[in-house]
C-alpha positions in Angstrom: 73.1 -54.5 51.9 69.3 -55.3 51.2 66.3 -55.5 53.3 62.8 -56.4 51.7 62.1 -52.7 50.8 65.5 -52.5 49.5 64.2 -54.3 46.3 60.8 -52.2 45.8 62.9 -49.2 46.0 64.9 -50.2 43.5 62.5 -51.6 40.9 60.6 -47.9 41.2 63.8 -46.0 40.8 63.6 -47.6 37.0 60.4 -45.8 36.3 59.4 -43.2 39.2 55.6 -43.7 39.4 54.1 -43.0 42.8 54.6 -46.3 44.7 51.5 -47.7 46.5 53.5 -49.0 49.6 55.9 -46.2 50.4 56.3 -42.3 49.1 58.6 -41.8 46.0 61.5 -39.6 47.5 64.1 -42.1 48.6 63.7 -43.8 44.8 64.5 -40.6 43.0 67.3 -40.0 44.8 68.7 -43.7 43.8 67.6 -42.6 40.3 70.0 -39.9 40.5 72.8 -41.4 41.9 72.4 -44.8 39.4 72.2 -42.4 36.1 75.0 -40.8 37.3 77.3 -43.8 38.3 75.6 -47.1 37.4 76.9 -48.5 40.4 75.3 -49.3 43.7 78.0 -49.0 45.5 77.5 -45.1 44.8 74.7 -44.9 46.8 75.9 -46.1 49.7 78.9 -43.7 48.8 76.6 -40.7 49.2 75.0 -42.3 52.1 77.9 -42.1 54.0 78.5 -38.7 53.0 75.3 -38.0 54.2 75.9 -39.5 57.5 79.2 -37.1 58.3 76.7 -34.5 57.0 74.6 -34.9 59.9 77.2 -34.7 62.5 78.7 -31.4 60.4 75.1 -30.3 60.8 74.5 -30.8 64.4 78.1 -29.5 65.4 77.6 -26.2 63.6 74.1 -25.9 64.9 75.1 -26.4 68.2 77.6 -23.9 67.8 75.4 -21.3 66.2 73.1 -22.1 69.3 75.9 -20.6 71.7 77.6 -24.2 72.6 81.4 -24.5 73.3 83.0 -26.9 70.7 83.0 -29.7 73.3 79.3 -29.4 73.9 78.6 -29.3 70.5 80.5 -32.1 69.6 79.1 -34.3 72.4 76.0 -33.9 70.6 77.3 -34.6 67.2 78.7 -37.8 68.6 75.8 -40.4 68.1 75.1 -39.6 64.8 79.1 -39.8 63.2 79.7 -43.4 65.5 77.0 -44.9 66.1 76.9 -48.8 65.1 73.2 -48.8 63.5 73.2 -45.6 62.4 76.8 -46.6 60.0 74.8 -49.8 59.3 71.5 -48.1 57.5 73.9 -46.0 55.5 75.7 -49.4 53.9 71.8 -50.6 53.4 69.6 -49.5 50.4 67.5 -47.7 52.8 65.6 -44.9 53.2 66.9 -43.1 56.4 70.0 -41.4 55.5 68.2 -39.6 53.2 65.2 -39.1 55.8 67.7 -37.7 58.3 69.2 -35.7 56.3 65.9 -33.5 55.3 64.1 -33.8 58.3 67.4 -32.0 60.4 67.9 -29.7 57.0 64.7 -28.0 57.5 64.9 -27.8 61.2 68.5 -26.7 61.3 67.1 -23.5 58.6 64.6 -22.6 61.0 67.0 -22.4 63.9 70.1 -20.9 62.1 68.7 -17.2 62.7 67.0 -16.0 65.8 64.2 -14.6 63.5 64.4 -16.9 60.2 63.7 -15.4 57.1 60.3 -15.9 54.4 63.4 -17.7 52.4 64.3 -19.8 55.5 60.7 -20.5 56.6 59.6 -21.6 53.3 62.8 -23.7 52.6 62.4 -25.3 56.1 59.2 -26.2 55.0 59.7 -27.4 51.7 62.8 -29.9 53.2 60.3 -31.1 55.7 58.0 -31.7 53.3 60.4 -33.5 50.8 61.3 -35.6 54.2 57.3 -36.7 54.1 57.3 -37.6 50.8 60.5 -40.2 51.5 58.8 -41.7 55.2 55.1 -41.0 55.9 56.1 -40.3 59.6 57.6 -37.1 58.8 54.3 -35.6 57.7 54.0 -35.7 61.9 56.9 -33.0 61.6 54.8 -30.3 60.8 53.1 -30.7 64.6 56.8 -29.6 65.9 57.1 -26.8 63.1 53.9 -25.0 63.3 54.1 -24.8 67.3 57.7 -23.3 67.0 56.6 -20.6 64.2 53.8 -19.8 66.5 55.4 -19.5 69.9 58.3 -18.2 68.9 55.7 -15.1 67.0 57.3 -14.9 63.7 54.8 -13.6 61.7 51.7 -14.7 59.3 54.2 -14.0 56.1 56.9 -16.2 57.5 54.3 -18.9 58.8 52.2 -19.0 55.5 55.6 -19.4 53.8 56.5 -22.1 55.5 52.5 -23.5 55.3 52.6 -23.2 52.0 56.1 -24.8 50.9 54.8 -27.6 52.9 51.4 -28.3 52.2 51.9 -27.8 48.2 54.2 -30.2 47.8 52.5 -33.2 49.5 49.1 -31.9 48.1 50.4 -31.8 44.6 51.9 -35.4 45.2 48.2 -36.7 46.8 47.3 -35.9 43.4 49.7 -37.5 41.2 49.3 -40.1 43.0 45.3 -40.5 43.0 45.9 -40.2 39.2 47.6 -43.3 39.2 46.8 -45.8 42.3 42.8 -44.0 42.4 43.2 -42.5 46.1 43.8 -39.4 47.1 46.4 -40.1 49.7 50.5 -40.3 49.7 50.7 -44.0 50.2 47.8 -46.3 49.6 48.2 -49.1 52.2 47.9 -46.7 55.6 44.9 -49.5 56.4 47.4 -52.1 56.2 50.1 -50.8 58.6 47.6 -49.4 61.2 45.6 -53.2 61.2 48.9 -54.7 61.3 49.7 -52.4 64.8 46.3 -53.2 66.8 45.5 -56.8 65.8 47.6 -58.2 68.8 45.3 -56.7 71.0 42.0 -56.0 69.3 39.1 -57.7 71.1 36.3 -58.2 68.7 33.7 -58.3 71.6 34.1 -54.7 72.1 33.7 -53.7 68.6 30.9 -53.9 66.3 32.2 -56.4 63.6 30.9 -55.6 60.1 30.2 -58.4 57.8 33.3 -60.0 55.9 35.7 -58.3 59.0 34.7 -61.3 61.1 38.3 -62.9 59.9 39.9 -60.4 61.2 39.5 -61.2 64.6 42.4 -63.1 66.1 40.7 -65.7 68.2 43.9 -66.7 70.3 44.4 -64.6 73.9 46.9 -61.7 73.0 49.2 -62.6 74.9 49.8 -65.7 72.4 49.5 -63.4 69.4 52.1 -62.6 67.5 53.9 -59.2 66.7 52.6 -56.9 63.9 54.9 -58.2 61.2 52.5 -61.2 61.1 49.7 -59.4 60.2 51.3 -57.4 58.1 53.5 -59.6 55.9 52.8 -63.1 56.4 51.1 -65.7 54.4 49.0 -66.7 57.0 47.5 -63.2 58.3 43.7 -62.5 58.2 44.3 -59.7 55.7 44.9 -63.1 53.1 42.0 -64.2 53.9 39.2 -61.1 53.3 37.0 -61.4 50.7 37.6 -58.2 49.3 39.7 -57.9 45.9 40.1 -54.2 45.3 43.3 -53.1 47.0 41.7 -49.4 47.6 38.6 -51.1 49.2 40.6 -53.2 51.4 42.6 -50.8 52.5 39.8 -48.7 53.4 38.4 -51.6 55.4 41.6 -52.3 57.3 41.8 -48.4 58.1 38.2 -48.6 59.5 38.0 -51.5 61.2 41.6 -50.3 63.2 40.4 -47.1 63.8 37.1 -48.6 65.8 39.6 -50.8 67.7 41.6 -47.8 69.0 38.3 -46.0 69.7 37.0 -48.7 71.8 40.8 -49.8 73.5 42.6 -46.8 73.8 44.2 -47.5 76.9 45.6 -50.7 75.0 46.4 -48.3 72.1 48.6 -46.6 74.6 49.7 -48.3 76.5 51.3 -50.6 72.6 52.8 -47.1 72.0 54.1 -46.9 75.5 55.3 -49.8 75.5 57.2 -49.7 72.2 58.8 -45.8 73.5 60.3 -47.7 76.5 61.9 -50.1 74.6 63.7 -47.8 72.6 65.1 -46.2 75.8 66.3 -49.9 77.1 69.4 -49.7 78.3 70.3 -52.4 75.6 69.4 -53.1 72.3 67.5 -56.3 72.6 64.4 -57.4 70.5 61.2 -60.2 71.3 59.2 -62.4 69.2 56.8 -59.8 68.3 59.7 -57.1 67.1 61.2 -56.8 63.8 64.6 -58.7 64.4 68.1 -56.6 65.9 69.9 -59.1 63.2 68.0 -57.3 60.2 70.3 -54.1 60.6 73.5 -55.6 61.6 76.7 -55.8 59.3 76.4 -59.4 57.5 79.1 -61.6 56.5 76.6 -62.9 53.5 73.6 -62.1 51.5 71.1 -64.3 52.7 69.3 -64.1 49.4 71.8 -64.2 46.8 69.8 -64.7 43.6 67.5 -62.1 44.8 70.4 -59.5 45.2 71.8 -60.7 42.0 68.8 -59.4 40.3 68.9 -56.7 42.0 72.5 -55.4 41.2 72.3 -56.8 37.6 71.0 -53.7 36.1 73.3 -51.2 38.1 76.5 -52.8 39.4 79.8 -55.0 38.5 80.9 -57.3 39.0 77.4 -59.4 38.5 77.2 -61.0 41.7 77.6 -60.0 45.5 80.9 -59.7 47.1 81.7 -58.9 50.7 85.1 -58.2 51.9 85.8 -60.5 55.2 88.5 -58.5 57.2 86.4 -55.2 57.2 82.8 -57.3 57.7 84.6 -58.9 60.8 85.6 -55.5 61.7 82.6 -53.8 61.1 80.7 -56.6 63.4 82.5 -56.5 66.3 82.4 -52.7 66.2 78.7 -53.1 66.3 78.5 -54.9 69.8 79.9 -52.0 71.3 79.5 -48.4 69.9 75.9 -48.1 70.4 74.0 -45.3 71.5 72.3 -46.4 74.5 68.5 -45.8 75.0 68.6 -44.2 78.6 70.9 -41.5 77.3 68.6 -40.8 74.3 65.6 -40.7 76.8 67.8 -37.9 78.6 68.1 -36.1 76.1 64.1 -36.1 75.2 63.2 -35.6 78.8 66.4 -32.3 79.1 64.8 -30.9 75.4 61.6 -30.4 76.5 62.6 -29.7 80.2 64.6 -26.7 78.7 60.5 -25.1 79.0 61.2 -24.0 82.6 65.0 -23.2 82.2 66.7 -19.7 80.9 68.7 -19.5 77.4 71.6 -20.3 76.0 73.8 -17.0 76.8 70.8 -15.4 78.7 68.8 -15.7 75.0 65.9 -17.9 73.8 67.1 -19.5 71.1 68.7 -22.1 73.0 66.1 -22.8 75.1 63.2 -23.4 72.0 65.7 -24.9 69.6 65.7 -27.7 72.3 62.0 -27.9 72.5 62.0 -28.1 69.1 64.7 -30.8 68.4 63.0 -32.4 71.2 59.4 -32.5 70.1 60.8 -33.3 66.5 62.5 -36.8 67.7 59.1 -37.3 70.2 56.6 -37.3 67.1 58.8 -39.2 65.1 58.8 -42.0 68.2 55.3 -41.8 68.6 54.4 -41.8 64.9 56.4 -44.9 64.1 54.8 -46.5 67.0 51.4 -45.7 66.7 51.0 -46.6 62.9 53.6 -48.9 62.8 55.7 -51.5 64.7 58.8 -51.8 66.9 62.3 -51.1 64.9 65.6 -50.0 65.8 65.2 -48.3 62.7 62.7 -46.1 63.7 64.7 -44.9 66.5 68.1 -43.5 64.0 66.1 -40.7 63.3 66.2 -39.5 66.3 70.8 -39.8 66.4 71.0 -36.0 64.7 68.1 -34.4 67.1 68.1 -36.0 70.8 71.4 -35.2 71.8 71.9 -31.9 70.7 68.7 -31.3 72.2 69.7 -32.9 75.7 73.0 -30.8 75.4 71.0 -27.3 74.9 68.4 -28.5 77.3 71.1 -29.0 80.2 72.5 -26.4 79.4 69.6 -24.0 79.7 68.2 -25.8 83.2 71.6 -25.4 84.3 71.7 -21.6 83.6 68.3 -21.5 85.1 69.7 -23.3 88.2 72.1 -20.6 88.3 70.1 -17.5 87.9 67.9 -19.1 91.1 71.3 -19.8 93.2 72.2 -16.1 92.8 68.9 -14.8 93.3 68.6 -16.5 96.7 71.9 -15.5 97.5 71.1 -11.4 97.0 67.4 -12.0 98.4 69.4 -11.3 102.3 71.6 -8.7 101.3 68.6 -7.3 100.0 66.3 -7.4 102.9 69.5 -5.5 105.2 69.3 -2.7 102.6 65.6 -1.9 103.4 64.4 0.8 105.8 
């Protein structure tokens, strides 16, 4: 299946220059998969793959981490079934792949009470290969250098891990300066970040530089529309700047939103608030302003089917879209019911980073900060999407592979800790009797 990016993604896999709009990692792993097979349908063979990956992942991570094989498949469980998360793999889409890297370098650092230089630096070169397919995981390395430092490692196994980070997306910044004239990883940052404060800005706060003056919304916000407007539409302000040069009025976007959120940051906020407690709805339900549920659910047609045609002319047969209609029908009702819901991902945010004031797994540590970490990891990835971005359900399958293993480790360590309090109350009297 296809979604808008679907098709830039596919047009860069033919040539593999750094794309202006989105990093180049998910379009060289299409380029690898189409030489291979010349199919499409491959890809979303390996994305599946990928998928049982995950929960193979989390299940032996969990049971490295000292959970019992129903534990650790509990947590493996949203990731292998969920509706959404089976749906992104069948699209041409970037977050299989994102997944996949993002819990590949986390998992290396955890695997070993003490990782290794090797480990470090492999953790962060995954992490960093997960940044160069979606900007947000560049947030990752918040998560990564607080667990190398807390957990005391070393400064050979943390510069290992700086280093196979930072060289990578340095050494991409440059390749792609050479060709789009900015030293950056994607050139349209301005865009995204207008796009998430124009329905609130007020322009009477701000100091409004010439030629930004159309970039003021005039209606209320509460009549505004969501950030796909001004992002995408014909009729956003961003159409009507007087600017030409791409790079400059990108730059201009990117100031003009960053005095916004200087000058509102309780509405800054209180967007990303806002957005982090939809997620954790109870229900997946979307509003006007929200990139539509229908988007990522199983379809029974292409609703552009000349568009797709193109698109699978130069890598597929037979020439034209097909769907099969028993499994589609299948595949649809499975959809309105095996969701992960929100409040149990919320519990298993709130039990990761809980697991601060509770005891190990098996008396050690390791269970304890490998659910701070897990935690923290699917946090920054909420919080990222939502502060430079918009509301999308497919922001939140990210989180599938690291919430619930972390809710499991983090209950389980407050649990222990519950225990360890129980038995020390229950010796403080005993105790007492004993003394002269």
């Amino acid at each position: 299946m296809f979604n808008g990016d679907s098709y830039g993604y596919l047009a860069n896999a033919r040539h593999l220059a750094p794309m202006v709009w989105r990093p180049l990692g998910y379009p060289v792993l299409l380029r690898l998969v189409l030489d291979f097979a010349h199919d499409l349908t491959a890809v979303v063979a390996v994305q599946h793959v990928i998928g049982l990956a995950l929960g193979a992942i989390v299940y032996a991570l969990g049971r490295r981490l000292g959970l019992g094989a129903g534990l650790a498949t509990m947590a493996a469980t949203p990731v292998l079934f969920d509706a959404y998360q089976l749906g992104i793999e069948q699209f041409v889409m970037t977050e299989p792949l994102f997944e996949l890297l993002a819990l590949g370098g986390i998992a290396l650092l955890l695997w070993h009470g003490r990782p290794s230089v090797a480990a470090c630096a492999a953790a962060g070169g995954l992490l960093a290969a997960a940044a160069l397919t979606r900007t947000v995981g560049l947030a990752l390395v918040v998560p990564l250098a607080g667990y190398l430092i807390v957990r005391r490692v070393g400064l050979a196994r943390s510069s290992a891990a700086a280093v196979a980070f930072l060289v990578p997306v340095l050494a991409y910044a440059g390749w792609f300066d050479a060709h789009n004239g900015t030293f950056s990883v994607t050139g349209r940052d301005g865009y995204f970040l207008y796009a998430r404060v124009a329905p609130f800005a007020h322009c009477s706060v701000l100091t409004v530089h010439p030629g930004e003056g159309v970039l003021c919304d005039p209606r209320p916000p509460a009549l505004r529309p969501g950030p796909n407007f001004y992002l995408w539409r014909r009729a956003s302000p961003i159409r009507r700047l007087a600017v030409r040069r791409a790079q400059t009025r990108n730059a201009l976007l990117e100031r003009f939103a960053g005095r916004v959120i200087l000058h509102e940051p309780l509405a800054y906020g209180a967007a990303i608030a806002q957005d982090l407690a939809h997620y954790f709805q109870p229900f997946r339900t979307t509003g006007r302003r929200d990139e539509p549920l229908t988007v990522w659910r199983f379809s029974s047609r292409f609703p552009d089917r000349r568009r797709a045609a193109r698109a699978i002319r130069h890598y597929a047969e037979p020439k034209r879209p097909l769907t099969a209609p028993a499994l589609t029908t299948f595949l649809r009702a499975y959809e309105r019911v095996v969701v992960t819901p929100g409040p149990l991902l919320a519990a298993g945010l709130a039990a990761g980073l809980l697991a601060a004031f509770g005891a190990g797994v098996a008396g050690a540590r390791r269970g304890r900060g490998a659910a701070i970490l897990l935690a923290s990891a699917g946090l920054v990835l909420l919080v990222g999407a939502a502060a430079t971005s918009m509301f999308d359900y497919r922001y939140l399958l990210p989180t599938l592979p690291l919430l619930p293993l972390a809710g499991v480790l983090g209950t389980v360590s407050l649990a222990r800790r519950a225990h360890l309090v129980r038995e020390r109350i229950a010796r403080a009297p005993a105790i007492q009797e004993t003394r002269p």
